[in-house]
Phi, psi and omega in degrees: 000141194256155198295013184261342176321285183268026155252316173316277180322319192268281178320340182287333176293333188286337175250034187029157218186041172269127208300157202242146181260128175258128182286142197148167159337131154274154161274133166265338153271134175245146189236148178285081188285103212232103173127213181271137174222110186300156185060009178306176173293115147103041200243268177017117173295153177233164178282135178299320126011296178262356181283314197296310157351279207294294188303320191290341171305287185331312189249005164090013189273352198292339192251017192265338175290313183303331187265013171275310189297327175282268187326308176288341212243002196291318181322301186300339210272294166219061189081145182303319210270283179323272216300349163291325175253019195205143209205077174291146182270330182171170248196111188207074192092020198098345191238127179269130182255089204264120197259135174245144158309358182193146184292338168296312148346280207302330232253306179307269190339327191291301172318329198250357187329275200319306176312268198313313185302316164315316200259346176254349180272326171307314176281289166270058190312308191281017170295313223200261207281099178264315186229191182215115186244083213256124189246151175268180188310158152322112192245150176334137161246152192250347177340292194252154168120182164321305147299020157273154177257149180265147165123211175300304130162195177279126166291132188295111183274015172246012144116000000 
């Protein structure tokens, strides 16, 4: 059997394929069919909308789309003004990660947690999302570069 065959077979189980009884001449002969056959049962066009459902169902993508969809969806989610000043990052364990323009930002946004979540289970049931986790901006590290120390790092040397 050549492999457009058995993906032809393997979606028909998966998009069901039950054979349709047609009123008419019986057949006396039944033929053996091994591959596609037009107007066979379970042929019927579907609206693409749900075939795409059923497979992103199938295979387990509904909720990593839903949370792509959320993560693109953050203006509506919590306003033109916050989203000016706030960007989520990535969707992890349950905990959604929001990089703030300022720690006062992330310190406002903490207050308002419960309010966004509420607004994201409504919106994005299959995302997710149990909490929120709002971080400021990226601050300098002494770790890597020219100023680094190896060890421990610098110390007060006066005791």
């Amino acid at each position: 059997m050549s492999e457009a065959a058995r993906t032809y077979q393997h979606f028909r189980e998966i998009f069901g394929g039950e054979p349709r009884i047609r009123p008419g001449r019986a057949r006396t002969r039944v033929r053996e069919v091994e591959g596609s056959e037009p107007f066979a049962p379970g042929r019927d066009p579907k609206p693409l909308g749900a075939a795409i459902d059923a497979l992103t169902a199938q295979l387990g993508w509904t909720g990593a789309l839903s949370q792509q969809e959320l993560l693109s969806a953050w203006p509506e989610i919590a306003g033109e003004d916050i989203a000016r000043h706030s960007e989520p990052i990535a969707i992890e364990g349950g905990v959604l990660q929001v990089r703030c323009e300022s720690t006062a930002w992330a310190t406002q946004l903490r207050m308002m947690r419960e309010e966004l979540i509420r607004a994201i289970l409504e919106r994005h049931p299959r995302a997710g999302v149990d909490t929120i986790r709002f971080q400021g901006p990226d601050a300098p590290t002494w770790k890597k570069g020219p100023r680094s120390v190896p060890g421990r790092g610098p110390r007060d040397t006066y005791g």
